[in-house]
C-alpha positions in Angstrom: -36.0 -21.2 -30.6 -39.6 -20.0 -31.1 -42.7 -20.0 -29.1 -45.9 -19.6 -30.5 -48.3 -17.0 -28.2 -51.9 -15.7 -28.8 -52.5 -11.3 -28.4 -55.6 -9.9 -28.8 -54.8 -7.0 -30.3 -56.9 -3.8 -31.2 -58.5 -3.7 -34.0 -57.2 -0.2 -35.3 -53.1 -1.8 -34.8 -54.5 -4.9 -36.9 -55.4 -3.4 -39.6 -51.8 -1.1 -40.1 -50.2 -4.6 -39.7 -52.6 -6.1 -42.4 -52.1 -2.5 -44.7 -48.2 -3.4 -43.8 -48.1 -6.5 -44.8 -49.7 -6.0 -48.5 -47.8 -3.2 -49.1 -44.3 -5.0 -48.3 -45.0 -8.6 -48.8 -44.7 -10.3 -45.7 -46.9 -11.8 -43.6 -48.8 -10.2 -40.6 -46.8 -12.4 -38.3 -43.4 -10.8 -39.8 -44.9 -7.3 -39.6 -45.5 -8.0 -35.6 -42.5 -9.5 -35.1 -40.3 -6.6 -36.9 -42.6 -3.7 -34.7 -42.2 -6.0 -31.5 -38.2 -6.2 -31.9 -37.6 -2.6 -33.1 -39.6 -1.0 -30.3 -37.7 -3.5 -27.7 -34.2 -2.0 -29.5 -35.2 1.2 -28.8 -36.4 1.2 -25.2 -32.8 -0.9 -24.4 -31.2 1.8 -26.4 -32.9 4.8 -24.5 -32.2 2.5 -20.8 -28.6 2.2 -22.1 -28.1 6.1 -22.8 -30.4 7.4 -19.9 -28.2 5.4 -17.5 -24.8 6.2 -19.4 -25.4 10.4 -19.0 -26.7 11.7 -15.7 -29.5 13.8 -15.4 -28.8 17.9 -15.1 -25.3 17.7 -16.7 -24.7 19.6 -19.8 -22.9 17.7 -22.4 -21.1 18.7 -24.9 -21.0 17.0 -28.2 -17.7 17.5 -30.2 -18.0 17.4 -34.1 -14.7 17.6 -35.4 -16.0 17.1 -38.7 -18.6 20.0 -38.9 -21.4 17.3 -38.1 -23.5 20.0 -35.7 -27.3 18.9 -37.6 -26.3 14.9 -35.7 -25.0 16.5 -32.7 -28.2 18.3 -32.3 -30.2 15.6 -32.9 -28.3 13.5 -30.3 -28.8 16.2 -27.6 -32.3 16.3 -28.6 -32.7 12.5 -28.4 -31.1 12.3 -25.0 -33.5 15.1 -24.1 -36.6 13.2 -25.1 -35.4 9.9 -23.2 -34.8 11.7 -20.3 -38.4 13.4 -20.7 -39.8 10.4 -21.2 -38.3 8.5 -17.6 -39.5 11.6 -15.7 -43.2 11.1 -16.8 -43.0 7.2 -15.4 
């Protein structure tokens, strides 16, 4: 199910969508959609972590398989999301 909405929008975020939706194909409605839903993933994804690891614990990450370059980037990421909930 679908509902359709009006947004005024600025114009400098119309125009990527417009330059988005030439280069790929699809229509400035997709484009909004696809930003909209990947940007409501991640802030569920950072709620979902941020409430999962409390804040001033030291984690550490295990990489049995010599993966330290995705560890770091995890620790990094968790970083940032708990950065990111301080400033609001």
């Amino acid at each position: 199910m679908s509902e359709q909405i009006t947004l005024e929008l600025p114009t400098a975020l119309v125009e990527q969508a417009r330059a988005e939706a030439a280069r790929t194909g699809l229509t400035i409605e997709d484009v909004l959609l696809t930003w909209l839903t990947t940007h409501v993933s991640r802030v569920y994804e950072t709620r979902f972590l941020t409430e999962i690891f409390e804040p001033g614990v030291v984690y550490t990450v295990d990489t049995p398989y010599g993966n330290e370059a995705a560890a770091d980037i995890l620790l990094a990421f968790l970083e940032d999301s708990r950065n990111d909930q301080e400033r609001k």
